[in-house]
NUVO-266452 format. One record per residue: y negated, x, z of N, C-alpha, C, O in turn; chain. Coordinates in nm, 2 decimals. Atoms other than C-alpha are relative to their C-alpha. Layout:
// residues N
PT       nY       nX       nZ      caY      caX      caZ       cY       cX       cZ       oY       oX       oZ   c
PT        Y        X        Z        Y        X        Z        Y        X        Z        Y        X        Z   A
...
// end
This chain:
// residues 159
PT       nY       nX       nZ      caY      caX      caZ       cY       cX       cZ       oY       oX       oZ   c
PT     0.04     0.12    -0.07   -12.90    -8.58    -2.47     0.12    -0.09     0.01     0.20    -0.12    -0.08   A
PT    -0.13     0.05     0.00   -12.65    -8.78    -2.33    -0.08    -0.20     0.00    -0.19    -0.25     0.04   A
PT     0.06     0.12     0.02   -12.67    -9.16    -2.40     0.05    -0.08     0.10     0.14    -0.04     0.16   A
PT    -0.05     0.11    -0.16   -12.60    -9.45    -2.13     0.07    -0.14    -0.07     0.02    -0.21    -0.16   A
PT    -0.08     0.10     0.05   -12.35    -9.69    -2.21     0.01    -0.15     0.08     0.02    -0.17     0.20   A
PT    -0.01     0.16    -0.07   -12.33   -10.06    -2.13     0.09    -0.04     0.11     0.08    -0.14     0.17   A
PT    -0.06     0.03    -0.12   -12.06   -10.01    -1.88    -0.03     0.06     0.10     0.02     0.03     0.21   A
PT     0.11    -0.07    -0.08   -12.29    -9.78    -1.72    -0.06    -0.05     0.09    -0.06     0.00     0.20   A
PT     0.13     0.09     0.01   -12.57   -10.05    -1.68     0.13    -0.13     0.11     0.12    -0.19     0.22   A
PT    -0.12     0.11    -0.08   -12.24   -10.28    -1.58     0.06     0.06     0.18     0.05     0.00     0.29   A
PT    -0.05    -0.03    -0.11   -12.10   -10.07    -1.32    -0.15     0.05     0.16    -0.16     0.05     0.29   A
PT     0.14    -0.01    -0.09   -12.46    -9.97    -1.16    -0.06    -0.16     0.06    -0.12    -0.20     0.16   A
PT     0.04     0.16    -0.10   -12.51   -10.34    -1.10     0.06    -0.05     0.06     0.01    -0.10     0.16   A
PT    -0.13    -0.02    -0.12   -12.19   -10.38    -0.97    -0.07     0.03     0.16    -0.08    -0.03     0.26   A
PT     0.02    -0.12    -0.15   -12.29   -10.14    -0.69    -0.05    -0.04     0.06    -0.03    -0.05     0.18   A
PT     0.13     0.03    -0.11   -12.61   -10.25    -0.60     0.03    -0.13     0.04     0.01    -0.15     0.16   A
PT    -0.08     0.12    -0.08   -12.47   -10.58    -0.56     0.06     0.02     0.10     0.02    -0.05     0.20   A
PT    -0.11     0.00    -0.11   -12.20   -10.48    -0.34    -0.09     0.06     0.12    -0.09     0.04     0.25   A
PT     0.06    -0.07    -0.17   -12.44   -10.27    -0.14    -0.09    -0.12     0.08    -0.09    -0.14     0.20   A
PT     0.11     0.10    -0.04   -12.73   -10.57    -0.12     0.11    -0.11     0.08     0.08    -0.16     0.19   A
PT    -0.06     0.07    -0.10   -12.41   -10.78    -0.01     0.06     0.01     0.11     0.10    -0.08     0.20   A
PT    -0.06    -0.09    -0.12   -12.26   -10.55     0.22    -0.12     0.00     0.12    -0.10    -0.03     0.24   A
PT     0.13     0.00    -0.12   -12.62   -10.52     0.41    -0.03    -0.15     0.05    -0.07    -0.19     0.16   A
PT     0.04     0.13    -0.06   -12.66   -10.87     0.41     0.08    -0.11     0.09     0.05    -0.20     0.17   A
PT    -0.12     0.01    -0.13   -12.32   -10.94     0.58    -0.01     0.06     0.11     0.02     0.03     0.23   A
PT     0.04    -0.11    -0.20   -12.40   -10.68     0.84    -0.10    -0.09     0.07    -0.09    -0.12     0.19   A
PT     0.18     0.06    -0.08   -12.73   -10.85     0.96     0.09    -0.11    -0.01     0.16    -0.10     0.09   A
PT     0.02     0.14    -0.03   -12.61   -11.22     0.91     0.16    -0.02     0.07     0.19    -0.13     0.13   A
PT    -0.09     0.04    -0.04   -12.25   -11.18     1.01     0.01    -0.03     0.18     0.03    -0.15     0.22   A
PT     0.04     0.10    -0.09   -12.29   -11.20     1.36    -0.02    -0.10     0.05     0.04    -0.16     0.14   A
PT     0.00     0.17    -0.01   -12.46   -11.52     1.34     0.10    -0.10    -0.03     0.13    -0.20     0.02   A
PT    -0.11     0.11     0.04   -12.21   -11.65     1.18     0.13    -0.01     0.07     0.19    -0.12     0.07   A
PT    -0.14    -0.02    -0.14   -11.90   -11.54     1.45    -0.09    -0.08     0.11    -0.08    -0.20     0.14   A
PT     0.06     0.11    -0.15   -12.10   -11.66     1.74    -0.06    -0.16    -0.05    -0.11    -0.23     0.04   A
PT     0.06     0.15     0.02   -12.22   -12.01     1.55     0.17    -0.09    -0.01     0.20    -0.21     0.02   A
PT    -0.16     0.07     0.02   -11.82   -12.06     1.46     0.06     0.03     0.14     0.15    -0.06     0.17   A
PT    -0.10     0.00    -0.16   -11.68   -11.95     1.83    -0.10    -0.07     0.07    -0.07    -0.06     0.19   A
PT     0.06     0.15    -0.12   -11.95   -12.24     2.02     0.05    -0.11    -0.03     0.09    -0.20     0.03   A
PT    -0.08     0.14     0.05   -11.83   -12.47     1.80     0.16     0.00     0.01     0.20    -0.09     0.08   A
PT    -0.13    -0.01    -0.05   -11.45   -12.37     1.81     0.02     0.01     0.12     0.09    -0.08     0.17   A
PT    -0.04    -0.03    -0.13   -11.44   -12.25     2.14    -0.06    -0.11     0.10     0.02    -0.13     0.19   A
PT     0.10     0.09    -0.11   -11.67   -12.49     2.35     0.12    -0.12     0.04     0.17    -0.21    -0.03   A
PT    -0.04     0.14    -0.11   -11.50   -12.70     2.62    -0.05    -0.10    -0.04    -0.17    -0.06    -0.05   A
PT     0.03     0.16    -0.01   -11.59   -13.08     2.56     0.13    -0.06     0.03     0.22     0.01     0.08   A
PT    -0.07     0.10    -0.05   -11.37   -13.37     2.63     0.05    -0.03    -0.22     0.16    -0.06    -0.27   A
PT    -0.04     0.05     0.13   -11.38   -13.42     2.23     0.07     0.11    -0.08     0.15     0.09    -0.17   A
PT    -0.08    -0.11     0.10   -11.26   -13.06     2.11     0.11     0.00    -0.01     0.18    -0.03     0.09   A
PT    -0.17    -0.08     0.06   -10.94   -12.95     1.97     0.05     0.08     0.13     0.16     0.07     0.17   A
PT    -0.05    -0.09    -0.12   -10.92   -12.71     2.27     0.00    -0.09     0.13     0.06    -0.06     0.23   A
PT     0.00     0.07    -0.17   -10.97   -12.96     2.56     0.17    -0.05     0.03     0.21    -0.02     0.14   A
PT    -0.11     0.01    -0.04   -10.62   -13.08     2.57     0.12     0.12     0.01     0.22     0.11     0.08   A
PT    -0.08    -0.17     0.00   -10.46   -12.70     2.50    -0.05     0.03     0.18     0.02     0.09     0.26   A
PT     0.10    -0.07    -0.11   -10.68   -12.63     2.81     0.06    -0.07     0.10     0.09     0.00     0.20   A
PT     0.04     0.08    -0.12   -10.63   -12.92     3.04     0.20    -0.05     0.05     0.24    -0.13     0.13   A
PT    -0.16    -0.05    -0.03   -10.21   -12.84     3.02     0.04     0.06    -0.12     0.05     0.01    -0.23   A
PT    -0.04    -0.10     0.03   -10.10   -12.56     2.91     0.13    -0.06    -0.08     0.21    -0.12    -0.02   A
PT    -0.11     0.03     0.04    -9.85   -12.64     2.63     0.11     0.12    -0.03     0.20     0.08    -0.11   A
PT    -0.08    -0.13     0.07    -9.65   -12.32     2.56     0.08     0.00     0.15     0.04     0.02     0.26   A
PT    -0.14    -0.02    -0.14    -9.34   -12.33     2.82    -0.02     0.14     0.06    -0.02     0.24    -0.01   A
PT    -0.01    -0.14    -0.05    -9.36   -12.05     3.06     0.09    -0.04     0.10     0.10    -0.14     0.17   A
PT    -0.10     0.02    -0.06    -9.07   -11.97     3.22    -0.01     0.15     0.15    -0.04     0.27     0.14   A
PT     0.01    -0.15    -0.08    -9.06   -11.74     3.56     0.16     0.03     0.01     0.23    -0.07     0.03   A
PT    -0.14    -0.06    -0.05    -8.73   -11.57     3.60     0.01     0.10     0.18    -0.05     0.19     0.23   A
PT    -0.04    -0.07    -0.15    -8.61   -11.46     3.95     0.13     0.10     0.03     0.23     0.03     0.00   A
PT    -0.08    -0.05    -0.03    -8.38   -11.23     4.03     0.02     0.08     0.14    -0.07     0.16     0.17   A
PT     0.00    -0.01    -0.13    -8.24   -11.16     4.38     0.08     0.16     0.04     0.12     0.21    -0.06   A
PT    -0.12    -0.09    -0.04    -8.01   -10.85     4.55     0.06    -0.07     0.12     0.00    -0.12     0.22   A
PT    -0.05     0.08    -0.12    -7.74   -10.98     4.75     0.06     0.17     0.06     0.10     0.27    -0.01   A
PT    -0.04    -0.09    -0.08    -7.65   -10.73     5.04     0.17    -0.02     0.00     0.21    -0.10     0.09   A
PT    -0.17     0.06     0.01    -7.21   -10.77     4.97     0.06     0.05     0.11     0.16    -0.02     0.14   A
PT    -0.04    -0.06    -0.03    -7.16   -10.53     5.21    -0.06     0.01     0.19    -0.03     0.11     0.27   A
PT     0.09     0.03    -0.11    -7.38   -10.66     5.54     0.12     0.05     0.16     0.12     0.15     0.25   A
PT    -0.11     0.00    -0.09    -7.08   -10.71     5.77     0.03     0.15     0.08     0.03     0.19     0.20   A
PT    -0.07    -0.08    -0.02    -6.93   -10.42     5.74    -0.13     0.17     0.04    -0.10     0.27     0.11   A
PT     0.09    -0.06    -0.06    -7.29   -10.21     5.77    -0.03    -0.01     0.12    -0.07     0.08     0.19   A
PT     0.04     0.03    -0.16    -7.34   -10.36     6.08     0.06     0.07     0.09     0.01     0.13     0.18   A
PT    -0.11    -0.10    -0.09    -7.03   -10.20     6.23     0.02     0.11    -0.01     0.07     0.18     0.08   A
PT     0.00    -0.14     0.01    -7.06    -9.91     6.09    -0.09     0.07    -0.08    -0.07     0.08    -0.20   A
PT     0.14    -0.02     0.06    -7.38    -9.76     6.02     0.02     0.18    -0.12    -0.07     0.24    -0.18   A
PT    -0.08    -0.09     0.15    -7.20    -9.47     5.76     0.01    -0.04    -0.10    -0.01     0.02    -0.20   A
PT    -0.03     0.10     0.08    -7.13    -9.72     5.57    -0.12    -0.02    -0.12    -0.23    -0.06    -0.08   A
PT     0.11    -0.03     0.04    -7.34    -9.69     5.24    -0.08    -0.14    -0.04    -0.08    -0.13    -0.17   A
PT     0.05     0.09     0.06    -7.52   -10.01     5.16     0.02    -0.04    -0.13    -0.01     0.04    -0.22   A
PT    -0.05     0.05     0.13    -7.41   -10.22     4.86    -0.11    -0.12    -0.04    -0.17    -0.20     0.03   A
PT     0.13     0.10     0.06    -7.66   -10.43     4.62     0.05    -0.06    -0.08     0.14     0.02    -0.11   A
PT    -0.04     0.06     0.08    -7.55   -10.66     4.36    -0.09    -0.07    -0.04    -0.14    -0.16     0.04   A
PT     0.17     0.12     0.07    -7.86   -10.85     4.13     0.09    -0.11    -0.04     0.21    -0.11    -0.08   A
PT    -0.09     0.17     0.01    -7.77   -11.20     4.10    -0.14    -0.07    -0.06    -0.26    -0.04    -0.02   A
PT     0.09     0.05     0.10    -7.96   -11.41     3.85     0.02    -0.04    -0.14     0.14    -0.02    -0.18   A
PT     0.15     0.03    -0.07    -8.18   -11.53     3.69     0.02    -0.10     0.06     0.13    -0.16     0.02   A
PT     0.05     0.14    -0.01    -8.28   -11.82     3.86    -0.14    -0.06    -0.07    -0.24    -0.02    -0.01   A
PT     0.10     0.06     0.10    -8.54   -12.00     3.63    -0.05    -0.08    -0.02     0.00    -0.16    -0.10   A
PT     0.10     0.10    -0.07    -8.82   -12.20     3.72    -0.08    -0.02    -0.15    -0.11     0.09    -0.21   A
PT     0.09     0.04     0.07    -9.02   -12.38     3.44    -0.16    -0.04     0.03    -0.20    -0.15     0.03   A
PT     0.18    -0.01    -0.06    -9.41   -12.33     3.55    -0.07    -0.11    -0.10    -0.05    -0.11    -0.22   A
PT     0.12     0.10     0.05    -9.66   -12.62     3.44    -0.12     0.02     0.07    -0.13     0.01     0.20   A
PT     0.09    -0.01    -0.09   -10.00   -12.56     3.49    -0.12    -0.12    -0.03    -0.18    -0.12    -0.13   A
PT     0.12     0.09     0.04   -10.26   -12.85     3.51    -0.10    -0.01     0.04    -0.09     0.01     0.16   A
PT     0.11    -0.03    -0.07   -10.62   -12.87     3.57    -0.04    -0.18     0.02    -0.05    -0.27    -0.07   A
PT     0.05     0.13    -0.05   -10.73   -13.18     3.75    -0.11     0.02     0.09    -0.15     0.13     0.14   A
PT     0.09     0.03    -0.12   -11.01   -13.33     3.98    -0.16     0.02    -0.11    -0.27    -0.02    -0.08   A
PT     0.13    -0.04     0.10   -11.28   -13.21     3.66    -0.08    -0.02     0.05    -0.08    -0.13     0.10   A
PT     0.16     0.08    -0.01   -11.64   -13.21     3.74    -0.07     0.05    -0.15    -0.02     0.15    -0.21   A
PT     0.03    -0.07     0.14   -11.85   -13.16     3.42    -0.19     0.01     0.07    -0.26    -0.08     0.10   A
PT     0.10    -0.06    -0.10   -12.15   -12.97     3.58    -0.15     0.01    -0.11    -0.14     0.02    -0.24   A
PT     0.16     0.00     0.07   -12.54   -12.96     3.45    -0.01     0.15    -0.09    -0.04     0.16    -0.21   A
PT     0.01    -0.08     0.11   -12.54   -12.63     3.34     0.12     0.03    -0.08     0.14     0.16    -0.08   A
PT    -0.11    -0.01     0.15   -12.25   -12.63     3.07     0.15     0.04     0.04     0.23     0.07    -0.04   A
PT    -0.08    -0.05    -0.09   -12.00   -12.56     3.33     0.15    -0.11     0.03     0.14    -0.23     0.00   A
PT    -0.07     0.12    -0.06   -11.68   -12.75     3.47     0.09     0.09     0.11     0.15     0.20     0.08   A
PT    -0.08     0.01    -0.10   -11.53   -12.75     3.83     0.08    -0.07    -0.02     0.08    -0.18    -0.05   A
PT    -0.15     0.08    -0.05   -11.17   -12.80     3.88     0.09     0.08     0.09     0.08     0.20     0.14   A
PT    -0.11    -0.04    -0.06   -10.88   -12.76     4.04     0.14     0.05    -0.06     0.18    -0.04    -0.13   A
PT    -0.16    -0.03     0.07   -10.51   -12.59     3.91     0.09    -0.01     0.10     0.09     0.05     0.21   A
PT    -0.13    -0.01    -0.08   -10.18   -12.72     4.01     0.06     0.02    -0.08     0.04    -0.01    -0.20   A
PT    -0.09    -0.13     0.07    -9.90   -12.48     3.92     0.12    -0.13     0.04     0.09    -0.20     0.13   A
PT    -0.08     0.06    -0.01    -9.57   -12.71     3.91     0.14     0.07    -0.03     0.16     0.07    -0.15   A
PT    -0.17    -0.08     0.08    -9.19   -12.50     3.87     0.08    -0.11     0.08     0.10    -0.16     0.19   A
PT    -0.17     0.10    -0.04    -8.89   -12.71     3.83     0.12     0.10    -0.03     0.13     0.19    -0.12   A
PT    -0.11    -0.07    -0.02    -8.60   -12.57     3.87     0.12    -0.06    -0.15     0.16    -0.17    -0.17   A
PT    -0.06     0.01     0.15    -8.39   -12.51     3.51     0.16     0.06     0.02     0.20     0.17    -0.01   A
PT    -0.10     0.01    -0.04    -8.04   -12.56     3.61     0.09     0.05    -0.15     0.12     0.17    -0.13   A
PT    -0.01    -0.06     0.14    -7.91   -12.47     3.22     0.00     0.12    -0.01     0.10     0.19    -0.04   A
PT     0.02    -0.15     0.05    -8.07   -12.15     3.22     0.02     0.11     0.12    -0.01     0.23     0.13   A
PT    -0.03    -0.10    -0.13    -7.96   -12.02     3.55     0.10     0.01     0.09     0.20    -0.06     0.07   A
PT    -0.15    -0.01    -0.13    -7.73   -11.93     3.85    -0.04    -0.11     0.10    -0.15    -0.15     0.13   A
PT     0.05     0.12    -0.03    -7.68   -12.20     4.02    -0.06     0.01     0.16     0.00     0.09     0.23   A
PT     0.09    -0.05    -0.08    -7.94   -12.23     4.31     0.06     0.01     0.15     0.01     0.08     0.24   A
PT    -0.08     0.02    -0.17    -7.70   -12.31     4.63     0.08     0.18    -0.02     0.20     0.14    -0.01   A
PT    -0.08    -0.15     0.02    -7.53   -11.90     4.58    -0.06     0.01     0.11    -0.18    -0.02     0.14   A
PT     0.06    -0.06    -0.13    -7.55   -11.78     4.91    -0.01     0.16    -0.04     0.05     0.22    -0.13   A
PT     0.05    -0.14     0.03    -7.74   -11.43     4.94    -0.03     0.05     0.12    -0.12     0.02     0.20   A
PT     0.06    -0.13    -0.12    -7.77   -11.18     5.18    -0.07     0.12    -0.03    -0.04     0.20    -0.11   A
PT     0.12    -0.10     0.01    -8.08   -10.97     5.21    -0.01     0.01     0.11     0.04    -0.05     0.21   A
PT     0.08    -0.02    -0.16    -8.30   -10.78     5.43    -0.09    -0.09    -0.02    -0.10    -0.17    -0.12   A
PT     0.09     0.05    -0.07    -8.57   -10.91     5.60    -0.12     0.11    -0.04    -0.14     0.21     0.03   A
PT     0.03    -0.17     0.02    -8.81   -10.65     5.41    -0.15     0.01     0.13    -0.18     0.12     0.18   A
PT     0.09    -0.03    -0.11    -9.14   -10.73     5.68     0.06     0.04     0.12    -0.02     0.12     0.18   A
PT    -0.06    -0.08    -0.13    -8.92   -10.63     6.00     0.07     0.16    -0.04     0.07     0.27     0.02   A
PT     0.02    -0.13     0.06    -8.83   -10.37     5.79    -0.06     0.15     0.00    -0.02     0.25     0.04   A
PT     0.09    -0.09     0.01    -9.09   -10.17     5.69    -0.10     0.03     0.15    -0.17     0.12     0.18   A
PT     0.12    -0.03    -0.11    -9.28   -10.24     6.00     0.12     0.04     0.12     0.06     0.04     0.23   A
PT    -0.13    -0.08    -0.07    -8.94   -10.10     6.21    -0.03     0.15    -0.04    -0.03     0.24     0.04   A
PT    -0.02    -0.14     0.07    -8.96    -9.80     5.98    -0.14     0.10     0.08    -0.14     0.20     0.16   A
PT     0.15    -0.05    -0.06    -9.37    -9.75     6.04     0.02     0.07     0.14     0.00     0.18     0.17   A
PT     0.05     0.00    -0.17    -9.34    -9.77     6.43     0.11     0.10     0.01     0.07     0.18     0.10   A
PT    -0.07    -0.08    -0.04    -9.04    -9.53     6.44    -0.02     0.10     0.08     0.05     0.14     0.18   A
PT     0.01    -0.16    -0.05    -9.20    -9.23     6.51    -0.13    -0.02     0.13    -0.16     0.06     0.22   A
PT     0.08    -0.03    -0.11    -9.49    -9.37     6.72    -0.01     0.04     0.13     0.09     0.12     0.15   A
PT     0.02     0.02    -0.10    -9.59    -9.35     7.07     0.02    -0.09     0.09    -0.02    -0.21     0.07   A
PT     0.02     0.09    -0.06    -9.52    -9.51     7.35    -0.10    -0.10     0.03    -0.07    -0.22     0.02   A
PT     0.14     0.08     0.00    -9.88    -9.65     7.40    -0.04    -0.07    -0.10    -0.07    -0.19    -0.10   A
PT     0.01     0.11     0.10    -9.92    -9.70     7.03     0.09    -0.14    -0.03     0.04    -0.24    -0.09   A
PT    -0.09     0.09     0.00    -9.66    -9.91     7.04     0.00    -0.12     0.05     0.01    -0.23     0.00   A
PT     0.10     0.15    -0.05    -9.79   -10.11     7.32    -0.14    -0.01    -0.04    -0.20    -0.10     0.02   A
PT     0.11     0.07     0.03   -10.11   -10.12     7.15     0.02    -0.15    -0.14    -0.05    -0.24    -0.18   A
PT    -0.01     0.08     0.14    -9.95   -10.30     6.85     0.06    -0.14     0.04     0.04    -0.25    -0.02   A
PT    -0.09     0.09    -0.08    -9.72   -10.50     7.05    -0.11    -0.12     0.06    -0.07    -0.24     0.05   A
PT     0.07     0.07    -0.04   -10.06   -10.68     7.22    -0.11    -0.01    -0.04    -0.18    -0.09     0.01   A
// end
């Protein structure tokens, strides 16, 4: 006969604890995420989030980068000639985005408007007067398309 020891009696209650509180977090946790993200998350005029919201504080930066054609001239004259590209950049625009005009709407809602603002970040870039030679890529591709058409198609596109 084996006898049952008090850490026995300890560790079995342990358990069932853990399990009764394990079940009872499954069922109530839920409630408790969705009762803490209406109150954290909820748009008002008075939350912590309305001013994060209503301008974007985290700097975002667009970077640009161009290809200059170096070699234009001399393609023109002589169509053997293999095309030359050179990336030039960045140029680097500082993006602000802000939401104006608010309406604060009946069902829990708010209409607005976003203006996007880039200033130009002379510091972090080439400077913006660089002359560049490119294609034109819409006369381009639509030169390329029509190549092979038809006379007719051609005037159908043409009018």
């Amino acid at each position: 006969m084996t006898s049952v020891k008090k850490s026995d009696y300890l560790l079995f209650g342990l358990g069932s604890f853990l399990i009764v509180l394990g079940i009872s977090l499954g069922v109530i946790w839920p409630y408790i995420c969705d009762g803490m993200s209406r109150r954290e998350l909820q748009l008002d005029q008075k939350s912590i989030n309305y001013k994060l919201w209503l301008r974007t504080p985290i700097p975002m930066y667009l970077d640009i980068y161009l290809f200059n054609f170096t070699n234009a001239n001399e393609f023109m004259k002589n169509k053997s000639v293999i095309p030359n590209f050179e990336e030039i950049g960045p140029f680097v625009f500082k993006e602000v985005n802000d939401r104006v005009n608010l309406v604060w709407n009946d069902n829990y809602t708010v209409t607005y408007n976003q203006t996007r603002t880039w200033t130009f970040q002379p510091e972090m870039s080439v400077n913006l007067s660089t002359e560049i030679t490119n294609l034109n890529v819409i006369v381009t591709v639509s030169t390329t398309t029509t190549l092979n058409f038809t006379f007719k198609t051609k005037m159908l596109i043409i009018v």
